[in-house]
C-alpha positions, 0 to 999 in steps of 0.5 A, spaced: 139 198 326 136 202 332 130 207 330 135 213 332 138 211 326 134 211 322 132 217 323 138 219 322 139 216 315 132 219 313 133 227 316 139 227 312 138 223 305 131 227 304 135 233 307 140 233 302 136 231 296 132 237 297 137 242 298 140 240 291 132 239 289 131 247 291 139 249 287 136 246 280 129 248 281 126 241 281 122 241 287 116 239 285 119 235 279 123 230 284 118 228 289 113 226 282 119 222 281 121 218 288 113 218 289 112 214 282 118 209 284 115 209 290 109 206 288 112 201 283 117 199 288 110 197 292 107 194 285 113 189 283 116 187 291 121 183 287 124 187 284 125 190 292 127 184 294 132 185 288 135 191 291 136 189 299 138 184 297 145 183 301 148 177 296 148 183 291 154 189 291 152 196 292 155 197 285 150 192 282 145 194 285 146 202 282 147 200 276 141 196 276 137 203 279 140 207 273 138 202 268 130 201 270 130 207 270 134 213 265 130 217 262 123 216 265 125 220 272 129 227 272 136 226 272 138 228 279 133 224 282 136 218 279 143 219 281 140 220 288 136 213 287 143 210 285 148 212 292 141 210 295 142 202 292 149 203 292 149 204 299 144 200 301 138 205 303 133 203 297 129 201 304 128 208 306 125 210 300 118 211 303 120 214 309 126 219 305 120 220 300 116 222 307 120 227 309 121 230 303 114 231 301 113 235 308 120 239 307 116 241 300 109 243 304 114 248 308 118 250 303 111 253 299 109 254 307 103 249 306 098 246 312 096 239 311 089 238 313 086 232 313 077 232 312 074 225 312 067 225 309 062 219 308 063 218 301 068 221 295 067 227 293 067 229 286 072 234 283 068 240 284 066 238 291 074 238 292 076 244 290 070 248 293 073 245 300 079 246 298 078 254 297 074 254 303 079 251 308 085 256 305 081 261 306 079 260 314 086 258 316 088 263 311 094 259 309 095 254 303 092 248 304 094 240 302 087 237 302 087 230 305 080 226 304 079 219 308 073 216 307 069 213 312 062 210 311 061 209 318 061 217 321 054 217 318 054 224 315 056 231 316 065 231 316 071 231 321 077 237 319 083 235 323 089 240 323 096 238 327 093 237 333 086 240 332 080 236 331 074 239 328 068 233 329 062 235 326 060 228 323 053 225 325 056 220 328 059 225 333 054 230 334 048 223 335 054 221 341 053 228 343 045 228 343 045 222 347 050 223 353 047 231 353 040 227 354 043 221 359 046 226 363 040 231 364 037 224 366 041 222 371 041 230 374 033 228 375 034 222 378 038 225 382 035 231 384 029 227 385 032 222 390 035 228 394 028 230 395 025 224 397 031 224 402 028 230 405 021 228 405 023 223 409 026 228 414 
């Protein structure tokens, strides 16, 4: 299957699914449950297997959806996850849920803002950065924390395409190459006067 088709299958289940999501009012109740069966789909990859599996009919394998699943997910949501595996797509569910969750961040018109800090902060620390972001985009924010021991200290803010760098891995990097440069500025100034001593 090519990738624009793909894209094609994800744009349009995640699309539907939120659309009769935002009807009945279950926005945020439905991406809790496709994220929950998305993380035992990734915890019990046989039962995955079970559901792509092409020696089972499409009918089989919704009933199986229904039976693992009434009464602990939302009904909608388990009706979506049943024409998923009766038309074979239950292998879109990461991407269709990643596309629903960014049409949930539009519809409560929420930026995504990635942070990478040195080491987990606590909850106090999380919602401190959280009001503090918000408040200097002057949006509502999703808060997504890395962790990367390597940039020594300080923190890296990215959102979309700007990058905010002021770890201190990077403002180390800066020092050198501002000394380095300075230095070759030297050496050079320097070896232009020696020329023209030579004059």
């Amino acid at each position: 299957m090519g990738e624009s088709l793909k894209h094609v299958i994800r744009e349009i289940y995640s699309e539907v699914m939120f659309e009769l999501a935002e009807e009945a009012d279950l926005v945020e109740q439905v991406m809790e449950d496709l994220h929950g069966v998305e993380k035992l789909m990734i915890a019990e990859p046989e039962f995955a297997t079970l559901l792509n599996l092409q020696t089972l009919k499409g009918v089989e394998k919704g009933d199986i959806v229904r039976r693992v699943f009434s009464g602990k997910i939302n009904d909608l949501t388990l009706d979506f996850l049943c024409v998923l595996a009766r038309r074979n797509r239950m292998n879109f569910l990461t991407s269709i849920n990643d596309r629903y969750e960014t049409l949930v961040d539009d519809y409560h018109e929420r930026s995504l803002v990635e942070v990478t800090m040195v080491k987990a902060p606590d909850d106090g620390q999380v919602q401190k950065l959280k009001a503090d972001l918000s408040k200097a985009i002057n949006s509502n924010i999703k808060l997504s924390i890395q962790i990367e021991p390597s940039i020594i200290g300080g923190i890296i803010i990215k959102k979309g395409d700007r990058v905010i760098d002021n770890s201190v891995r990077t403002i180390l990097k800066r020092a050198v190459n501002t000394v380095m440069e300075k230095s070759r500025v030297r050496i050079k100034e320097r070896s232009l006067s020696d020329f023209g001593n030579l004059n």
